[in-house]
LUMTIPA-40664 format. One line per field, with one value per residue: residue number from 0; chain; x, y, z of N, C-alpha, C, O in turn. Coordinates in Angstrom, 3 decimals. Layout:
N
resi NUM_...
chain A_...
n.u X_...
n.v Y_...
n.w Z_...
ca.u X_...
ca.v Y_...
ca.w Z_...
c.u X_...
c.v Y_...
c.w Z_...
o.u X_...
o.v Y_...
o.w Z_...
This chain:
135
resi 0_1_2_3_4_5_6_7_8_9_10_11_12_13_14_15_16_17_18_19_20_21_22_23_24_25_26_27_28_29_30_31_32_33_34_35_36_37_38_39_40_41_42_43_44_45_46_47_48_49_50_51_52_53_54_55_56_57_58_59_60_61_62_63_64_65_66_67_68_69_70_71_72_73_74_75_76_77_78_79_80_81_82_83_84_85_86_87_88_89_90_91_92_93_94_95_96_97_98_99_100_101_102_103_104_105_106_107_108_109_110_111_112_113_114_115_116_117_118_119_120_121_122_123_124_125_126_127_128_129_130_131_132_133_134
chain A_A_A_A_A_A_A_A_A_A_A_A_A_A_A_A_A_A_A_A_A_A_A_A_A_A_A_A_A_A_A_A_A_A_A_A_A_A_A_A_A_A_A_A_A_A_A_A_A_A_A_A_A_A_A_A_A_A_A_A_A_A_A_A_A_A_A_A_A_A_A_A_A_A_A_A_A_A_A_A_A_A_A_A_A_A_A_A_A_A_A_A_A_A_A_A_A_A_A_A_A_A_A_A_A_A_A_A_A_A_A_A_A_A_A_A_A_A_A_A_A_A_A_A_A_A_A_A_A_A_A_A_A_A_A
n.u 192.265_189.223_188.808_188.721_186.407_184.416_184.237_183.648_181.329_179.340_179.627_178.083_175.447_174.883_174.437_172.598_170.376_170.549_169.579_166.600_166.540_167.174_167.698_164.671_163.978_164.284_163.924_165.350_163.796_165.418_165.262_167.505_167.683_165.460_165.811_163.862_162.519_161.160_160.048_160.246_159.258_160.523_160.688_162.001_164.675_166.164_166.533_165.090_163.012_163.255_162.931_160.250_159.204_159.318_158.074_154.838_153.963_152.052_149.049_150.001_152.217_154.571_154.868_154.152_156.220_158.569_158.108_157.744_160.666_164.347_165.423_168.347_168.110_168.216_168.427_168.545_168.677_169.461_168.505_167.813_168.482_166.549_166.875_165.582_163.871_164.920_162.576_160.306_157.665_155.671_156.342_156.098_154.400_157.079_158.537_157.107_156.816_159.148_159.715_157.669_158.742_161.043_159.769_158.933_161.234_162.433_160.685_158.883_156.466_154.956_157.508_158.306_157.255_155.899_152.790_150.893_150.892_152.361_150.175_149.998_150.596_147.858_148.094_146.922_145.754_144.427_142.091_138.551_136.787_133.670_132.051_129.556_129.130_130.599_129.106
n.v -83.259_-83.782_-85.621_-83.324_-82.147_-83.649_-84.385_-81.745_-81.462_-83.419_-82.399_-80.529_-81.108_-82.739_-80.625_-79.085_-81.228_-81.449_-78.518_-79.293_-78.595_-80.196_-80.546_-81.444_-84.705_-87.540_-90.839_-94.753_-97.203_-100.645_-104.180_-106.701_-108.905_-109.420_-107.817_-105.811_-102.355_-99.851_-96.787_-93.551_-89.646_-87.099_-84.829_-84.197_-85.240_-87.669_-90.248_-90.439_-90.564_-93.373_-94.551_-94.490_-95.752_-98.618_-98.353_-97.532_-100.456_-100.432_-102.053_-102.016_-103.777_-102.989_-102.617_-105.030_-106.790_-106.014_-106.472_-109.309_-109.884_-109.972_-107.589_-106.639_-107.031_-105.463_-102.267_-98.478_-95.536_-92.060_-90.997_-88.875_-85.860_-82.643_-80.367_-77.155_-75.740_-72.211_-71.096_-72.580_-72.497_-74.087_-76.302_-78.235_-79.632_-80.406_-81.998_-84.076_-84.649_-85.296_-87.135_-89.043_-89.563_-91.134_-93.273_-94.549_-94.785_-96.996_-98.465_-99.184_-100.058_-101.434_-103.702_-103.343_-102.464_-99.941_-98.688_-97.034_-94.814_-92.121_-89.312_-86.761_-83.410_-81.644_-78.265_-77.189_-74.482_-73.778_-75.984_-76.295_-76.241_-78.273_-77.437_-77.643_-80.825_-81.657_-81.233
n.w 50.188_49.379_51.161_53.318_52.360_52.547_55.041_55.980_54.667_55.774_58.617_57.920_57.162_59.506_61.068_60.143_60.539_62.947_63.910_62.148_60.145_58.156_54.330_52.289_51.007_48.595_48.997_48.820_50.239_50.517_49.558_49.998_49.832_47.733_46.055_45.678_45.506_47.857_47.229_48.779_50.441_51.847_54.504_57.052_58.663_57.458_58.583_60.905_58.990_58.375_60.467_61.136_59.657_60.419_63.487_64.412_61.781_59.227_57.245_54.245_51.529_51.598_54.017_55.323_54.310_55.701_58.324_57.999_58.029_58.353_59.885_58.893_56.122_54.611_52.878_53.348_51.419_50.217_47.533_46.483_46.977_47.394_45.088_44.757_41.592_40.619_39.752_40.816_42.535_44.020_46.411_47.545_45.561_43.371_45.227_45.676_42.285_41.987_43.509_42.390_39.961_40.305_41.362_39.060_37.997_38.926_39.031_41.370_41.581_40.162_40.198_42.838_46.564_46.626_46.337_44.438_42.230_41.425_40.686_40.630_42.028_43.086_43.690_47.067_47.453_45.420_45.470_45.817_48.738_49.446_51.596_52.351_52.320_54.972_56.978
ca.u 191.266_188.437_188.216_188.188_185.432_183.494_183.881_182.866_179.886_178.905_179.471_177.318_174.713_174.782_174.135_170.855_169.565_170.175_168.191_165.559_166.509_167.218_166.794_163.769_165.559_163.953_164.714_164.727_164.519_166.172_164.830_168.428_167.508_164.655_166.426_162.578_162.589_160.106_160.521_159.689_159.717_161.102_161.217_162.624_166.032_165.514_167.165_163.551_161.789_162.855_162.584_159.224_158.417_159.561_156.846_154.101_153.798_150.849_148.910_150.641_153.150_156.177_155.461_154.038_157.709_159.637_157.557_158.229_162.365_165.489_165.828_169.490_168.001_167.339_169.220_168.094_169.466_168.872_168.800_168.005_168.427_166.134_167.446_164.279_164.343_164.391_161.853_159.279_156.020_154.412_157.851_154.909_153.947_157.780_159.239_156.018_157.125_160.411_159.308_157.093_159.831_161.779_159.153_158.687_162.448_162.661_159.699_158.417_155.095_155.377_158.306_158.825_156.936_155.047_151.411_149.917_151.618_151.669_149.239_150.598_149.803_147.331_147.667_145.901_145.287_143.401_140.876_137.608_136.535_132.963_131.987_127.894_129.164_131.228_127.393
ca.v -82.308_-84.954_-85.897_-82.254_-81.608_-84.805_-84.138_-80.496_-81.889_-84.306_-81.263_-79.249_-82.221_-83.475_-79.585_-78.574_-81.953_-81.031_-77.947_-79.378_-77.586_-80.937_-80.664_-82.753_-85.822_-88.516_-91.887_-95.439_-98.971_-101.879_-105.351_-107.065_-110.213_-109.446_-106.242_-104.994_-101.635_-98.502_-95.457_-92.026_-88.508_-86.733_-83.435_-84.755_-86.328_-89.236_-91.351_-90.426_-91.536_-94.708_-95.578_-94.290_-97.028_-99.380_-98.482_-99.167_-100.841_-100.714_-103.629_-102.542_-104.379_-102.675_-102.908_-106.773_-107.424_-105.304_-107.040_-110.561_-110.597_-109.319_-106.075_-106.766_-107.901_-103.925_-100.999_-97.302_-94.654_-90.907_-91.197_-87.206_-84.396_-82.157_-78.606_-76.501_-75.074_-70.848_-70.199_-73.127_-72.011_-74.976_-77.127_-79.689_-80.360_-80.307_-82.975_-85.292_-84.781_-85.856_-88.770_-89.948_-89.668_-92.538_-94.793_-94.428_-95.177_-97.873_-99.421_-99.565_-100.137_-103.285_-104.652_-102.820_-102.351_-98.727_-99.456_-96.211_-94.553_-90.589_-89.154_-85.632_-83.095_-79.983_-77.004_-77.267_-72.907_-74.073_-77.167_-75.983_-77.395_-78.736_-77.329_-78.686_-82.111_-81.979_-81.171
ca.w 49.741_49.046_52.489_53.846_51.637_52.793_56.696_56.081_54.481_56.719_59.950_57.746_57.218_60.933_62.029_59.703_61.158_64.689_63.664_61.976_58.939_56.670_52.900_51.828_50.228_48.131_49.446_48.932_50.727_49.134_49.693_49.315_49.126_45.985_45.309_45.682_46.438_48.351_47.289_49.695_50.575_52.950_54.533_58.182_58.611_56.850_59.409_61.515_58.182_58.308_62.255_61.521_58.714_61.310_63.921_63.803_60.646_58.698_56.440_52.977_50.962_52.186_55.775_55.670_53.923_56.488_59.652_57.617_57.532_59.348_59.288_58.082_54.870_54.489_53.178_53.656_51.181_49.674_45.995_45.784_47.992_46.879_45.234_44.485_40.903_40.733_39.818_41.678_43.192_45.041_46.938_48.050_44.185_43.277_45.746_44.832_41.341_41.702_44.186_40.840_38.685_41.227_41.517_37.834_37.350_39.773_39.035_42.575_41.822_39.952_40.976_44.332_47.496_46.177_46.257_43.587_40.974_42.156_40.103_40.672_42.981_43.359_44.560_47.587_47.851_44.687_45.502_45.891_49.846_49.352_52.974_52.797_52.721_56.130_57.832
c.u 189.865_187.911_187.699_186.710_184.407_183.206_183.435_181.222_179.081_178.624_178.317_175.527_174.034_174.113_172.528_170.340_169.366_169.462_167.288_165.286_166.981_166.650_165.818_164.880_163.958_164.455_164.009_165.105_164.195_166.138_166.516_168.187_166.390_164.824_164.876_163.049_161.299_160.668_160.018_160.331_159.947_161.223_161.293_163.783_165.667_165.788_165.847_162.406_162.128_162.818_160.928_157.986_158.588_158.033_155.885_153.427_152.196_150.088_149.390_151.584_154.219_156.376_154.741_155.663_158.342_159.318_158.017_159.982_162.429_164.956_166.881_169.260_168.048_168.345_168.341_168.847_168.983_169.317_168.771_167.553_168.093_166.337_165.635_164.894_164.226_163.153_159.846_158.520_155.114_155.731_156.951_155.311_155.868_158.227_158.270_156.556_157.951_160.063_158.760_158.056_160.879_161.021_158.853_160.432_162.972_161.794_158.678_157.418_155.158_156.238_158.675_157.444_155.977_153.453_150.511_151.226_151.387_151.049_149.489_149.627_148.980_147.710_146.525_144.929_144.395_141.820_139.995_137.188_134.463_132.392_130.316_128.387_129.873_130.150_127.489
c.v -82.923_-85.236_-84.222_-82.058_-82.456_-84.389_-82.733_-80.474_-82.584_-83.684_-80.682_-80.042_-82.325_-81.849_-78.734_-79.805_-81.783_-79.966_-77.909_-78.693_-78.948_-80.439_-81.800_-83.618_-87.157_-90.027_-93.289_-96.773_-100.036_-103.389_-106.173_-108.473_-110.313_-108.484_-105.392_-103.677_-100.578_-97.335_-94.013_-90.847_-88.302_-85.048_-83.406_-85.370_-87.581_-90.491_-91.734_-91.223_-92.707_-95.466_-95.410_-95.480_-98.327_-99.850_-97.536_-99.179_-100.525_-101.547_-103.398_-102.813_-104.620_-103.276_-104.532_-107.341_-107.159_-106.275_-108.566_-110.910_-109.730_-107.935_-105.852_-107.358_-106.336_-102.469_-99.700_-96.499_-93.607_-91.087_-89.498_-86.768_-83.327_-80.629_-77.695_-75.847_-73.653_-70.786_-71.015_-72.612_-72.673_-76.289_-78.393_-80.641_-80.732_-81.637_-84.109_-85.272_-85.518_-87.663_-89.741_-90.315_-90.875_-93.453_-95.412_-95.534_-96.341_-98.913_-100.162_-99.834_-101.533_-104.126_-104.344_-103.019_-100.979_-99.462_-98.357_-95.885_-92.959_-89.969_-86.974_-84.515_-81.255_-79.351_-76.468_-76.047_-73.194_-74.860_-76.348_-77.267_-77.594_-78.960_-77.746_-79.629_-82.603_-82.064_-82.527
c.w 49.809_50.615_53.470_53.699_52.269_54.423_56.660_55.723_55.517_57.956_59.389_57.570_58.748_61.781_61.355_60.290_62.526_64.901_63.089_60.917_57.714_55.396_52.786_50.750_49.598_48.692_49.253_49.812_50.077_49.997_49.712_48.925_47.622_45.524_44.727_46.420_46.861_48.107_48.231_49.475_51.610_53.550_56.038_58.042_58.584_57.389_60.619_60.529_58.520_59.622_61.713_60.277_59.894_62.241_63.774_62.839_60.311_57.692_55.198_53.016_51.872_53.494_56.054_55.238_55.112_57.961_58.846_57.706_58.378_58.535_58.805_56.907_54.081_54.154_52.454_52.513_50.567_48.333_45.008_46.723_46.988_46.784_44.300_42.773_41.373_40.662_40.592_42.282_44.423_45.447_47.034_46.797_43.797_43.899_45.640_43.544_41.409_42.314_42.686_39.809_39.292_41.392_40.217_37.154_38.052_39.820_40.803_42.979_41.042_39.882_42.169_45.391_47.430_45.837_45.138_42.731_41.725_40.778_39.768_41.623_42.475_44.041_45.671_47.702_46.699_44.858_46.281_47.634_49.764_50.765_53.162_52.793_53.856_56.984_58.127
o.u 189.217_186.774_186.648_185.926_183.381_182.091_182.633_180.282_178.096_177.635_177.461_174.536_172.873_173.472_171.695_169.350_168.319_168.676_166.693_164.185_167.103_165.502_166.099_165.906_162.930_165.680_162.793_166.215_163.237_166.899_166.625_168.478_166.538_164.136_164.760_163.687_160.389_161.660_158.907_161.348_159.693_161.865_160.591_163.840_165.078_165.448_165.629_161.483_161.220_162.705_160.286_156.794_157.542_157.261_156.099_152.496_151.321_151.000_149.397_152.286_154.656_157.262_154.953_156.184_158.747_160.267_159.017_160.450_161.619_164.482_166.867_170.069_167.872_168.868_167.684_170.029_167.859_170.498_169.190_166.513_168.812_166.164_164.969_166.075_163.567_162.554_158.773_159.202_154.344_155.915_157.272_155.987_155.936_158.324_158.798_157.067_157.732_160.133_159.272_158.036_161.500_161.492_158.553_160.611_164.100_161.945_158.109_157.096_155.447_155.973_159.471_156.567_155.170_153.180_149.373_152.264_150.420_151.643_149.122_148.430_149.373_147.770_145.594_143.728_143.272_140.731_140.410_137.260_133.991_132.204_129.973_128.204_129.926_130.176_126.579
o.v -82.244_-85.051_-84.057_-81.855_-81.839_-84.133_-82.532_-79.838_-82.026_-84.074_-80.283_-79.389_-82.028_-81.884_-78.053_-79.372_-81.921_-79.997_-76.831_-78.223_-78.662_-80.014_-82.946_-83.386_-87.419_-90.140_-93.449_-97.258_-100.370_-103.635_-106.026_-109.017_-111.108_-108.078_-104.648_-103.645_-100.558_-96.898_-93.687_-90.645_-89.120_-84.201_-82.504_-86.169_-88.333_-91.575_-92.845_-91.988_-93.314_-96.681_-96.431_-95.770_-98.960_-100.799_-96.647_-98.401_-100.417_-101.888_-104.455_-102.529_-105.566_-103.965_-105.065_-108.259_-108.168_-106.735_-108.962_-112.025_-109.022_-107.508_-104.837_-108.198_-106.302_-101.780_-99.770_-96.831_-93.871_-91.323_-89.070_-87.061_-83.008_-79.800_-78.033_-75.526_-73.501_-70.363_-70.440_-71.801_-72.227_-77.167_-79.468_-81.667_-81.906_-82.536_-85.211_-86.390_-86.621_-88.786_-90.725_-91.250_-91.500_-94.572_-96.604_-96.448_-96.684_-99.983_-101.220_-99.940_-102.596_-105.280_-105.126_-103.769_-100.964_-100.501_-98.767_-96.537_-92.692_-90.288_-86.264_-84.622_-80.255_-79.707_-75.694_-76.177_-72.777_-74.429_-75.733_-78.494_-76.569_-80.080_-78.180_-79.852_-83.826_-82.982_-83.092
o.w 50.606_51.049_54.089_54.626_52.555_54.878_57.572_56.199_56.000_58.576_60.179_57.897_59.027_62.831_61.953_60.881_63.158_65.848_63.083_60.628_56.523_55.260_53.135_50.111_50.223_48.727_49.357_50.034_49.380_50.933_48.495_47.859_46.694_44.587_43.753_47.472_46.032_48.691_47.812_48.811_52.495_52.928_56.496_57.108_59.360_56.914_61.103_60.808_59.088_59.790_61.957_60.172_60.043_62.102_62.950_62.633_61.171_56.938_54.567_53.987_52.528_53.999_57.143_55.871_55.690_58.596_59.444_57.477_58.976_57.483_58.108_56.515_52.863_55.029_51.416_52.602_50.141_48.079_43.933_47.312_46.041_47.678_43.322_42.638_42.402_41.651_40.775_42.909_45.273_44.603_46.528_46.724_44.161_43.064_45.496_43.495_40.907_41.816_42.151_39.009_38.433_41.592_40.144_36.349_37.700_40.410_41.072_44.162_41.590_39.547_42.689_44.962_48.359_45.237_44.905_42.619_42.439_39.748_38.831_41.891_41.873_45.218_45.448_47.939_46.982_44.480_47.264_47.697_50.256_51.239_54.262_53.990_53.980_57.803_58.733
């Protein structure tokens, strides 16, 4: 039963990614040797996020560690596949939330590889754009 259930998942998994229909997923990578970890978001098959931390790197933390060691020092995993509540409004602000709430619980900002704290997000249909200062 158990296994049915698992390979039906996994078909049903493997076939929203081939259309580009993944759930956004929370995810993190795990230092193994300083059990440091990065936490992210995701709303791509997260197997793309992390080729795409790969290249090309950029000068924070995470990616001076990742360019410093094996890459077998390194494991990848989804810590939350993200289910929208009912009655949610803004999915953006929502999967940032949750992201905060993992780096929060993981500590990924002072003991991990996370370089801010998320601060939480606006509503961008809100922010006022300050169009004289683009002149």
């Amino acid at each position: 039963m158990c296994q049915a259930a698992a390979k039906f998942r996994d078909l049903t998994e493997f076939r929203l990614a081939s259309e580009g229909r993944s759930p956004p997923a929370i995810y993190q990578v795990r230092q193994k040797s300083s059990g440091r970890v990065y936490v992210g978001q995701t709303t791509q098959p997260f197997t793309l996020r992390w080729w795409q931390h790969l290249i090309p790197p950029t000068g924070c933390k995470f990616h001076a560690a990742l360019s410093s060691s094996n890459i077998t020092d390194w494991e990848f995993s989804v810590i939350e596949v993200i289910a929208y509540p009912e009655n949610c409004t803004n999915r953006a602000a929502y999967i940032t939330q949750r992201e905060s709430h993992w780096i929060e619980a993981l500590a990924a900002v002072d003991a991990g590889f996370n370089t801010v704290r998320l601060a939480g997000v606006v509503d961008q249909v809100q922010v006022p754009l300050p169009l004289a200062d683009l002149a």
